[in-house]
MARMAR-788538 format. One record per atom (N, C-alpha, C, O, CB): y, x, z; atom name; residue in three letters; chain. Coordinates in steps of 0.2 Angstrom, whole numbers, plus 5000, padded with zeros to 4 digits. Glycine has a CB too. Example, Ala and Ser with C-alpha at 12.3 -4.5 7.8 and 13.67 -1.06 7.14 Angstrom:
BEGIN
{{4972,5066,5039},N,ALA,A}
{{4978,5062,5039},CA,ALA,A}
{{4984,5066,5039},C,ALA,A}
{{4983,5071,5042},O,ALA,A}
{{4978,5057,5045},CB,ALA,A}
{{4989,5064,5035},N,SER,A}
{{4995,5068,5036},CA,SER,A}
{{5000,5064,5039},C,SER,A}
{{5006,5067,5040},O,SER,A}
{{4997,5070,5029},CB,SER,A}
//
This chain:
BEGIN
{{4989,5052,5104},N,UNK,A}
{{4996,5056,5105},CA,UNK,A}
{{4997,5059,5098},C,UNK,A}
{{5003,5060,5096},O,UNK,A}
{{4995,5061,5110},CB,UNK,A}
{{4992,5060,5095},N,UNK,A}
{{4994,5065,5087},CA,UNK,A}
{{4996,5060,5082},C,UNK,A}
{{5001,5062,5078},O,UNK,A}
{{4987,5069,5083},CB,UNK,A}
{{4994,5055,5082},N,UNK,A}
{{4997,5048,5079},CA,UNK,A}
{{5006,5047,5081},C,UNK,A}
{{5011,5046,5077},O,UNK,A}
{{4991,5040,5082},CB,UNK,A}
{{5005,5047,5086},N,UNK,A}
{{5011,5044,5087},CA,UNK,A}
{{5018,5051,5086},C,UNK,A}
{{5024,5051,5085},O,UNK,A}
{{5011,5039,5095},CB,UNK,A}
{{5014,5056,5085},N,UNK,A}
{{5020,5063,5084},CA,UNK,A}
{{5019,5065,5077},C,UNK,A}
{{5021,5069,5074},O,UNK,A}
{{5019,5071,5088},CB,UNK,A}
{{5014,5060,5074},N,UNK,A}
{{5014,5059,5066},CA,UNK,A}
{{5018,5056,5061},C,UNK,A}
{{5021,5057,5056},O,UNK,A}
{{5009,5056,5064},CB,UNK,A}
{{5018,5050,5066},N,UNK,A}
{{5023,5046,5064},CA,UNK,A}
{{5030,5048,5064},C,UNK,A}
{{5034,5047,5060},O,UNK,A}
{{5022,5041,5068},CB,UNK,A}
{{5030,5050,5070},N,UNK,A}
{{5040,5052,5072},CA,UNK,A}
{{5040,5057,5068},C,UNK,A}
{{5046,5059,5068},O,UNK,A}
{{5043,5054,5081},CB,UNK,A}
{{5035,5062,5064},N,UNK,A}
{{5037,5067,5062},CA,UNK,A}
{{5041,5064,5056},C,UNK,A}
{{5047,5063,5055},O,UNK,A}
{{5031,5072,5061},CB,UNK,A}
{{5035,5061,5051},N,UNK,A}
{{5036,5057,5045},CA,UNK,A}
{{5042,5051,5043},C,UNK,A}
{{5044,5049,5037},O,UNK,A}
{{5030,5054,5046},CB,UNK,A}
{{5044,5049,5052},N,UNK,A}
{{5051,5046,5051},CA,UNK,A}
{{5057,5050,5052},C,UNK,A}
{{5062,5047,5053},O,UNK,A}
{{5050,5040,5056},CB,UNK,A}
{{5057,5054,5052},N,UNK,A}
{{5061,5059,5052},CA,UNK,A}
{{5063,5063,5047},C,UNK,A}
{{5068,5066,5047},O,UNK,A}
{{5059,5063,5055},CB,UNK,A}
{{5059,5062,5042},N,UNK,A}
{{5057,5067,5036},CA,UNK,A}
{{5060,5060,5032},C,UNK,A}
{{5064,5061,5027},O,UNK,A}
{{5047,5070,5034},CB,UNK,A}
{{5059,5053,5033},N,UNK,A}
{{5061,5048,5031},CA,UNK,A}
{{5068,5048,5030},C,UNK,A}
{{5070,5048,5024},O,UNK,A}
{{5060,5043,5034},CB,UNK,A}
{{5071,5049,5036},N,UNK,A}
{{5077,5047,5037},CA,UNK,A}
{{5081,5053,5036},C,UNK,A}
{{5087,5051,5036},O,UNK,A}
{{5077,5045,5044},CB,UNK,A}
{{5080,5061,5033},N,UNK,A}
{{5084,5064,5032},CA,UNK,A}
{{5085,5062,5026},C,UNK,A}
{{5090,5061,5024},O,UNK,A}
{{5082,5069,5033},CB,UNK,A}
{{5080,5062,5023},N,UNK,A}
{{5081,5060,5015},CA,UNK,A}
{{5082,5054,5013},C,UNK,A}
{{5082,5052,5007},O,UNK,A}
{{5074,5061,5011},CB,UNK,A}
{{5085,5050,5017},N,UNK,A}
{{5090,5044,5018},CA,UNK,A}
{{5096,5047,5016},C,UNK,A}
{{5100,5044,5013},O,UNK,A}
{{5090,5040,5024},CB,UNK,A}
{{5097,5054,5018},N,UNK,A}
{{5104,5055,5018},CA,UNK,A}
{{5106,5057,5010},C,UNK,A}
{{5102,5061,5007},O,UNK,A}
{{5106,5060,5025},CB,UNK,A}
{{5111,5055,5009},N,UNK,A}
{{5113,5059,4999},CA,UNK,A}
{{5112,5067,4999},C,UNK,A}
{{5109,5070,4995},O,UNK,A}
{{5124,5057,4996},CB,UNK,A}
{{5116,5068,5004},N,UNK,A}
{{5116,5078,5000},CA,UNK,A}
{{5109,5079,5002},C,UNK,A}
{{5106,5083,4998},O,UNK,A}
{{5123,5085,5005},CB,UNK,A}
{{5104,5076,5009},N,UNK,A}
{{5097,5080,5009},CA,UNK,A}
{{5094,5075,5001},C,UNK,A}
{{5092,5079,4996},O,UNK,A}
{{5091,5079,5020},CB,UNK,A}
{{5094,5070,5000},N,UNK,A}
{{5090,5068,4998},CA,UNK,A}
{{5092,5074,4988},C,UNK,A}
{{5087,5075,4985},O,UNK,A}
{{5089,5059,4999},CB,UNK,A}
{{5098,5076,4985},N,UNK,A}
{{5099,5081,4981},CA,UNK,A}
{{5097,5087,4981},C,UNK,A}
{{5097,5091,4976},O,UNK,A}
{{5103,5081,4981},CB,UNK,A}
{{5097,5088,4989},N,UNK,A}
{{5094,5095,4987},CA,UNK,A}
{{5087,5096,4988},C,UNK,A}
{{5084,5101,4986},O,UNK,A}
{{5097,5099,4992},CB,UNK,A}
{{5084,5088,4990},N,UNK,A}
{{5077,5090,4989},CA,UNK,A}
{{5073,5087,4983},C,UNK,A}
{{5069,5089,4980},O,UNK,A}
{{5073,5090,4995},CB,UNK,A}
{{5075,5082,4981},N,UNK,A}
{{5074,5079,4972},CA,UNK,A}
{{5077,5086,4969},C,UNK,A}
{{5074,5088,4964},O,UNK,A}
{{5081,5070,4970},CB,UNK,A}
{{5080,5089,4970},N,UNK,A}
{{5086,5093,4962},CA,UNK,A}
{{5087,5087,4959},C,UNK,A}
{{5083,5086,4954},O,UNK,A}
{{5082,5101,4955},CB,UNK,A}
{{5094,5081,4961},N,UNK,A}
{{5096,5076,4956},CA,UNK,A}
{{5104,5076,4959},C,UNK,A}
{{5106,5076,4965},O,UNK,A}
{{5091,5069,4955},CB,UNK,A}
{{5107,5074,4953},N,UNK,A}
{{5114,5074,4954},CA,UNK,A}
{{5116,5066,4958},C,UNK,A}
{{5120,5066,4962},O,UNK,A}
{{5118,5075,4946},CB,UNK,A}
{{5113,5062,4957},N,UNK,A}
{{5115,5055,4959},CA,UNK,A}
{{5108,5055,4965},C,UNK,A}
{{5103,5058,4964},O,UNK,A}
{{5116,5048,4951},CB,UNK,A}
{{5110,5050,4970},N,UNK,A}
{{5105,5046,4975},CA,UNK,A}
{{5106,5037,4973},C,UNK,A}
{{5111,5034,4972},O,UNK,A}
{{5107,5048,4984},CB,UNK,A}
{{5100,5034,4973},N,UNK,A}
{{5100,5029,4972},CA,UNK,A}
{{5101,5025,4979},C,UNK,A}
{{5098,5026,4984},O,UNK,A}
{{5094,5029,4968},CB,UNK,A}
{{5106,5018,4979},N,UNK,A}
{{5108,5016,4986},CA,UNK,A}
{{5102,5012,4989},C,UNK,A}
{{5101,5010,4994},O,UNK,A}
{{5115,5013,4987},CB,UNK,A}
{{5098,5010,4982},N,UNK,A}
{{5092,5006,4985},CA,UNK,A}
{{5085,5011,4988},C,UNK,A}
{{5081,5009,4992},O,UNK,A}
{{5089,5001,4978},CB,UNK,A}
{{5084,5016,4986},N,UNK,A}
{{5080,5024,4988},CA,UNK,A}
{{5082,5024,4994},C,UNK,A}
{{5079,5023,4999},O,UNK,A}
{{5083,5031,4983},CB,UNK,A}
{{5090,5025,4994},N,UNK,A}
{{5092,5027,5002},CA,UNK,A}
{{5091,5022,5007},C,UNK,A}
{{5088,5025,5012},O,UNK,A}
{{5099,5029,5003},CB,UNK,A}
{{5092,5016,5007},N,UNK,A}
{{5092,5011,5011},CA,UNK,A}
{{5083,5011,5011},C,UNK,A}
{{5081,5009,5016},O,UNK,A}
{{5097,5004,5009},CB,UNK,A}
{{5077,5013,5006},N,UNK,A}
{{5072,5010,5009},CA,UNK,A}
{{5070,5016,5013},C,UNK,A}
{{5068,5014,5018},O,UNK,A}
{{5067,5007,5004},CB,UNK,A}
{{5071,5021,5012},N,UNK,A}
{{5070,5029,5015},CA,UNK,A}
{{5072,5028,5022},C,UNK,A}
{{5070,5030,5028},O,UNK,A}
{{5076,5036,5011},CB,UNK,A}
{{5076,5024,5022},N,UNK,A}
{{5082,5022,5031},CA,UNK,A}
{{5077,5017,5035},C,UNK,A}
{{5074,5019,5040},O,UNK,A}
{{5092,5015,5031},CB,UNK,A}
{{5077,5009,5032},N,UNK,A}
{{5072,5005,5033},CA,UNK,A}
{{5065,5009,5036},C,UNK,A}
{{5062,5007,5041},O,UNK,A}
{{5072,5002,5027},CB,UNK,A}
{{5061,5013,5032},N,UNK,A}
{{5055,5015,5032},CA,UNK,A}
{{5054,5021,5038},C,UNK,A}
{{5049,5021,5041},O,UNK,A}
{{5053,5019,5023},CB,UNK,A}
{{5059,5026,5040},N,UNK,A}
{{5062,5031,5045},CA,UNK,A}
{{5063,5025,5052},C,UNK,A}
{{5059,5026,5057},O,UNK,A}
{{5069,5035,5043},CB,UNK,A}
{{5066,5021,5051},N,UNK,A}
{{5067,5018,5058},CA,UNK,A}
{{5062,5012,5060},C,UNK,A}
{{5062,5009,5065},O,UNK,A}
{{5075,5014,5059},CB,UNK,A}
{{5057,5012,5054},N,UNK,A}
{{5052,5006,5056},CA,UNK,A}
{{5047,5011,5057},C,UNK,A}
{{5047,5010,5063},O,UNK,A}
{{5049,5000,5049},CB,UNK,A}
{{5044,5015,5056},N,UNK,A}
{{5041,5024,5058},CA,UNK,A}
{{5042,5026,5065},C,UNK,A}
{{5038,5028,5069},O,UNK,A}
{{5044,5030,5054},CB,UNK,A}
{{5049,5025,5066},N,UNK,A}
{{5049,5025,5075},CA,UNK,A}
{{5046,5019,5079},C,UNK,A}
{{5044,5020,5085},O,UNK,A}
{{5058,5026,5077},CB,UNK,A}
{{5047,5013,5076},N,UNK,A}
{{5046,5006,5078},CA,UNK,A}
{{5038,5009,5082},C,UNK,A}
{{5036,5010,5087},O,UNK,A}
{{5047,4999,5070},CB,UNK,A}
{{5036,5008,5076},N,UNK,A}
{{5028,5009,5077},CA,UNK,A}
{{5023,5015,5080},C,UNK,A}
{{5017,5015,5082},O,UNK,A}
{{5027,5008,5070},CB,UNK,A}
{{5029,5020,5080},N,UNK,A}
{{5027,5027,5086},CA,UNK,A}
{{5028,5022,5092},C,UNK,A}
{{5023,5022,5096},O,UNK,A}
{{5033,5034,5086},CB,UNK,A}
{{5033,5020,5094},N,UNK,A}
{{5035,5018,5101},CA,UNK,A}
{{5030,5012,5102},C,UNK,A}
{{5028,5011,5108},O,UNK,A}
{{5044,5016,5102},CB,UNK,A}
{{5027,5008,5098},N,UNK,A}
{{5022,5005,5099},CA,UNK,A}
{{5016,5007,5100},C,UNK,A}
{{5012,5004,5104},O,UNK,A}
{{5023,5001,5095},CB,UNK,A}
{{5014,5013,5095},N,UNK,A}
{{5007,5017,5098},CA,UNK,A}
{{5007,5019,5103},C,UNK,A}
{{5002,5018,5105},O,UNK,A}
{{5004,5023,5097},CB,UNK,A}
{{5011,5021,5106},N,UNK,A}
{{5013,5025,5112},CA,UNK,A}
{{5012,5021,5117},C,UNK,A}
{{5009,5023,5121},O,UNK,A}
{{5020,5028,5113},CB,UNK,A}
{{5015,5014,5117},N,UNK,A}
{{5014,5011,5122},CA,UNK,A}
{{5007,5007,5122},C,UNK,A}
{{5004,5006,5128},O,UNK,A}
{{5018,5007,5122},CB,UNK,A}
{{5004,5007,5117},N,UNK,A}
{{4997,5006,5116},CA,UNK,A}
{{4992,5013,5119},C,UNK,A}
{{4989,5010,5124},O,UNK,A}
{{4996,5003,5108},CB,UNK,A}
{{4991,5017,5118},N,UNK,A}
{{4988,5021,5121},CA,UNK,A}
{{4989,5024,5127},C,UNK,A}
{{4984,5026,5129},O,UNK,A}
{{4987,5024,5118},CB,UNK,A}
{{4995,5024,5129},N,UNK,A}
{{4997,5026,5137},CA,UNK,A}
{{5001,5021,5141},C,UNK,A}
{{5005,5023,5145},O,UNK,A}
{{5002,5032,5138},CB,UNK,A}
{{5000,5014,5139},N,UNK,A}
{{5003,5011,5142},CA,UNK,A}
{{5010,5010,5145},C,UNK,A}
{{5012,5016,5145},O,UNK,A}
{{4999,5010,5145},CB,UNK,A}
{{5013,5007,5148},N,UNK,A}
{{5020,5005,5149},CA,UNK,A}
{{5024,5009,5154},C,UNK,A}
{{5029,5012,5154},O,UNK,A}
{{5020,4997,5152},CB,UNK,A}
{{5020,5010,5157},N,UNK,A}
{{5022,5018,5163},CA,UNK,A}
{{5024,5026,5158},C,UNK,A}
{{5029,5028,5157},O,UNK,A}
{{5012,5021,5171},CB,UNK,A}
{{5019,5028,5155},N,UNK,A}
{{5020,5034,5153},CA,UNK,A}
{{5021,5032,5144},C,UNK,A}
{{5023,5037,5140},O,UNK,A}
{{5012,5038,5155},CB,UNK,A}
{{5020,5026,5141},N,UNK,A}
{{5021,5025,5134},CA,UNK,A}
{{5027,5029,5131},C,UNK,A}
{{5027,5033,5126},O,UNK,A}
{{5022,5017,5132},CB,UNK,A}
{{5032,5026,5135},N,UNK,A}
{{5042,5029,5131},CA,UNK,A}
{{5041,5035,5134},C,UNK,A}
{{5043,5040,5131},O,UNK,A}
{{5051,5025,5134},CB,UNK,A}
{{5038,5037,5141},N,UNK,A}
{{5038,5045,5140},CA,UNK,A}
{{5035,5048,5136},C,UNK,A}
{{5039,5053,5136},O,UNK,A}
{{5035,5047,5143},CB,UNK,A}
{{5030,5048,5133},N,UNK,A}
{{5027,5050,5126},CA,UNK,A}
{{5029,5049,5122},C,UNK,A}
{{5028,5053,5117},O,UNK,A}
{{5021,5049,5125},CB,UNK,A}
{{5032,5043,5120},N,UNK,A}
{{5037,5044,5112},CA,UNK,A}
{{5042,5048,5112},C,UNK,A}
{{5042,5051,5107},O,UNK,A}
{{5041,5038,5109},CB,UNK,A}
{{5046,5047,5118},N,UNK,A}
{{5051,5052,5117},CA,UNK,A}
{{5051,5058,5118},C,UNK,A}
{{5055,5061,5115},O,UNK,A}
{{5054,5050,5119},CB,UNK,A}
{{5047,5061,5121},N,UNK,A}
{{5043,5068,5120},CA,UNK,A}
{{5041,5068,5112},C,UNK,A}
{{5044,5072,5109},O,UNK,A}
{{5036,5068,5124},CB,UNK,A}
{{5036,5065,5110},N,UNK,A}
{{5034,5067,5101},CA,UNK,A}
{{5041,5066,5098},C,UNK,A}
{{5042,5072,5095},O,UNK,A}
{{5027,5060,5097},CB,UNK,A}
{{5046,5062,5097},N,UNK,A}
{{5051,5061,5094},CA,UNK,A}
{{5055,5070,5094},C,UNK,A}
{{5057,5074,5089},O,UNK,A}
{{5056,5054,5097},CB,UNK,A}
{{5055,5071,5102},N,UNK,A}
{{5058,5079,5102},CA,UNK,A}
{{5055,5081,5098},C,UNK,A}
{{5057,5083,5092},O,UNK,A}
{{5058,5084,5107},CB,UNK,A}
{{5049,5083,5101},N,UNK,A}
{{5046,5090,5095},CA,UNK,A}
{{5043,5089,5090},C,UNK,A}
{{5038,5092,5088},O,UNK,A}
{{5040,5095,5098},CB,UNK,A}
{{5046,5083,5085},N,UNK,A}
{{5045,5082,5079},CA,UNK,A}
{{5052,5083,5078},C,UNK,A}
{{5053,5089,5077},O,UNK,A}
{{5042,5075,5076},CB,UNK,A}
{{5056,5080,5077},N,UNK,A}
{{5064,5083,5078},CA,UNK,A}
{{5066,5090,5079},C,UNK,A}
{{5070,5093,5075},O,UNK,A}
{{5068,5079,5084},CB,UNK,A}
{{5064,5092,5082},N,UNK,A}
{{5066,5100,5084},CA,UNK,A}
{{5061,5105,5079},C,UNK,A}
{{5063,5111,5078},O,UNK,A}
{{5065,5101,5093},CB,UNK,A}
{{5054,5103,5077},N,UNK,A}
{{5049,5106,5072},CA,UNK,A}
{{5055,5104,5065},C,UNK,A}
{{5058,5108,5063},O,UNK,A}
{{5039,5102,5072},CB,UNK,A}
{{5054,5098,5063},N,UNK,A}
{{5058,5096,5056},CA,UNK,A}
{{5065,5101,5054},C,UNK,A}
{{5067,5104,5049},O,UNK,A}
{{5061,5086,5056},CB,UNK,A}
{{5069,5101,5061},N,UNK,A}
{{5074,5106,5062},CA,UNK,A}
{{5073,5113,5059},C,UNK,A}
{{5077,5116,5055},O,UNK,A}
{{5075,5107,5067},CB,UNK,A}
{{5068,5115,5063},N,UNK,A}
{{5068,5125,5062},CA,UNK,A}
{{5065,5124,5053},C,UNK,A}
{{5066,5128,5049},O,UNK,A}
{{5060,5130,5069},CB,UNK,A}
{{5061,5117,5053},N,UNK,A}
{{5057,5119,5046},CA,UNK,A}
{{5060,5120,5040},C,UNK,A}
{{5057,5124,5036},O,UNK,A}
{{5053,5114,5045},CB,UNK,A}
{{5068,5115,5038},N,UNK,A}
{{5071,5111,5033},CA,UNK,A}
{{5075,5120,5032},C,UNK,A}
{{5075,5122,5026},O,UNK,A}
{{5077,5103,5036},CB,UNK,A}
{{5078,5125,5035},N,UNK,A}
{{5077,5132,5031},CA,UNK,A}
{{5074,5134,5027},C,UNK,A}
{{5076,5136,5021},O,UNK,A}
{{5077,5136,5032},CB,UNK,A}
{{5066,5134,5031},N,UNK,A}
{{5060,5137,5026},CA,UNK,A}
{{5060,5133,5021},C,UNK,A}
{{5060,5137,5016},O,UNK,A}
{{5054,5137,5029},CB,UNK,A}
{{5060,5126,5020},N,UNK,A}
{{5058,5122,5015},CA,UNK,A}
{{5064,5122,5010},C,UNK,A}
{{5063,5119,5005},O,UNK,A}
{{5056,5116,5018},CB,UNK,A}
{{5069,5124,5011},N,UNK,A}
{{5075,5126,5005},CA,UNK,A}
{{5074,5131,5003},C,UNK,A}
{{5075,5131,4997},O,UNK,A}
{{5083,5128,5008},CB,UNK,A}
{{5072,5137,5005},N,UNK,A}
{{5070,5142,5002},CA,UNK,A}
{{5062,5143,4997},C,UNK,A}
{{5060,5147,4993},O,UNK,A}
{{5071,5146,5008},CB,UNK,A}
{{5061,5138,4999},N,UNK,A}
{{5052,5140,4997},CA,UNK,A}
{{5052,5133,4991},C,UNK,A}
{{5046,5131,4989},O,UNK,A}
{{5045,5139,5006},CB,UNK,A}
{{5057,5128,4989},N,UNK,A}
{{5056,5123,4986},CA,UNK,A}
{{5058,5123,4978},C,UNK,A}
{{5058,5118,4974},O,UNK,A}
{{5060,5118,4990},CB,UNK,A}
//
């Protein structure tokens, strides 16, 4: 279970910094690179791929997508409260 709310944390953190203005404000750089962003995208949604595949691998097909999508929340909703603190403290 910690693996797979590792993963969804980490693809999350992927995928913000896919985006141009997060990935500027947390580089401090004026341009984003579109090959940077697309692999940050790629690397975020293959991160989820592979959560939903632990998940099904350790809790099997009944409870697997119950438990990804549980970790996906409260990695999503932690990365959320966190990205203030982490503007301030960067």
């Amino acid at each position: 279970m910690l693996l797979v709310i590792m993963l969804c944390y980490a693809s999350f953190i992927a995928l913000c910094l896919a985006m141009p203005k997060h990935y500027r404000d947390f580089f401090k750089s004026n341009a984003a690179p579109h090959q940077l962003l697309r692999l940050f995208r790629v690397l975020g949604w293959s991160g989820l791929l592979a959560a939903f595949f632990a998940a099904i691998h350790s809790s099997g097909w009944q409870i697997g997508p119950v438990l990804w999508i549980a970790s996906m929340s409260v990695s999503a909703v932690t990365w959320v409260f966190m990205l203030p603190f982490l503007r301030r403290h960067i």
